[in-house]
C-alpha positions, 0 to 999 in steps of 0.5 A: 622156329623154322627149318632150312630144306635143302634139295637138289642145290636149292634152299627151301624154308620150312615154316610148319609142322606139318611142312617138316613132315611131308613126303614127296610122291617120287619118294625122295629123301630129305636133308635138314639144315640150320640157317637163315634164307635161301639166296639164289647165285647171281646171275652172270653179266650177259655178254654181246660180241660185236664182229668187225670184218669185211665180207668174206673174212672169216666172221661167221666161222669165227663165230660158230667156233666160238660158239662150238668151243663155249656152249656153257655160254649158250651164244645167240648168233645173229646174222644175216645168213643165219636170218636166211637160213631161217626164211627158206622153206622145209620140203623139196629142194626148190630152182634157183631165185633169179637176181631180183628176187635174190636181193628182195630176199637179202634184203628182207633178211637184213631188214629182219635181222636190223629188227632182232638187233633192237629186241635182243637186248630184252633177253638176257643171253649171250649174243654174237653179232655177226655182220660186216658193222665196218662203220663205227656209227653203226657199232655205236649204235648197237653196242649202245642198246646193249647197256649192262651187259659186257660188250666186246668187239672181234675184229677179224682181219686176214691176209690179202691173198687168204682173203681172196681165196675166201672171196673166190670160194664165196661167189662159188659158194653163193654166187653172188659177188660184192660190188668194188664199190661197195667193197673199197667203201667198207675198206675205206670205214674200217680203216677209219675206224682202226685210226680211231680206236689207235688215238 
C-alpha cells in the first residue's frame, strides 16, 4: 500500500518504508494524506492579442496598460519600438543617426520582430502584437501561426482631432513623419477590413 504527501500545493507518491520515513534537510514538516495519484491543474490556454490601429493611434499605450492592469497574465509585448528599444547600445548617450542609418535600423527591427512573430507561438505565453497589422492578409497570417491558443484582436481607433495630436506629439517625439501615401493606403486596408468583419 503506498501513501499520498502533500507539500507546499503539490502531491508526492510514497511508495516505501523508508520514503515514509525520511526528514528533510530544511526541517520541514510533513502531512500524509489517503488517495490515488497527484495530478497537476491544467495549464490555462495561452492568449495572443492582435492590435489594429494606424500609427499614432494609441496601440502600444493600450498595450502596456493592458499589460500593467493584467500581469498574473505576464503579456510578451511584441513590436517594433520595443525591438528597438532592444537594439540600442547601454553607455553614453550617443548623436543622433542621420535618416539613412535611421531607416536601415527601422527596418532591421521590422525584419527582427517579423522573425520573433514566427517563433513566438513555440512558447506558450501570453503575447500582444503591437503593430499597425491594418491588412487583413497580414492578420491572417499571424493569427493563423497561433493555433491553440485563444486569439483576439484590439481594434484601436480614436477621434480624427485626438489623432492628430498623437500625430503631432509622434514627430516631436520621434521626429519622423508617416508618408500621406503610405498613411491614406493603411486607411484605405483597415477600412476595407472593417467592411469585411461587418458582412
Amino acid at each position: 500500500m503506498t501513501n499520498r504527501h502533500f507539500l507546499g500545493g503539490r502531491n508526492i507518491h510514497l511508495r516505501s518504508e523508508s520514503e515514509r520515513n525520511a526528514s528533510f534537510v530544511d526541517g520541514g514538516t510533513t502531512k500524509f494524506e489517503g488517495g490515488g495519484l497527484p495530478h497537476c491543474a491544467p495549464l490555462p490556454i495561452p492568449k495572443v492579442l492582435l492590435m489594429v490601429g494606424l500609427p499614432g493611434s494609441g496601440k502600444t499605450q493600450w498595450a502596456q496598460k493592458h499589460s500593467a492592469e493584467n500581469q498574473e497574465k505576464r503579456y510578451n509585448i511584441l513590436g517594433t519600438e520595443l525591438v528597438l528599444h532592444q537594439m540600442r547600445t547601454r553607455g553614453p548617450e550617443v548623436e543622433e543617426l542621420d535618416a539613412k542609418s535611421k531607416d536601415l535600423l527601422i527596418q532591421q527591427a521590422a525584419q527582427c520582430l517579423s522573425k520573433l512573430v514566427q517563433i513566438a507561438p513555440r512558447a506558450k505565453r501570453n503575447f500582444i502584437l503591437d503593430q499597425c497589422n491594418v491588412y487583413n492578409s497580414g492578420q491572417r497570417r499571424k493569427l493563423l501561426a497561433f493555433k491553440g491558443f485563444c486569439r483576439k484582436v484590439v481594434v484601436v481607433v480614436p477621434t480624427e482631432d485626438d489623432w492628430k495630436k498623437r500625430l503631432e506629439l509622434r514627430k516631436e517625439a520621434e521626429g519622423e513623419d508617416v508618408p500621406e501615401s503610405v498613411m491614406l493606403e493603411m486607411k484605405g486596408g483597415l477600412q476595407e477590413w472593417c467592411l469585411e468583419t461587418q458582412k
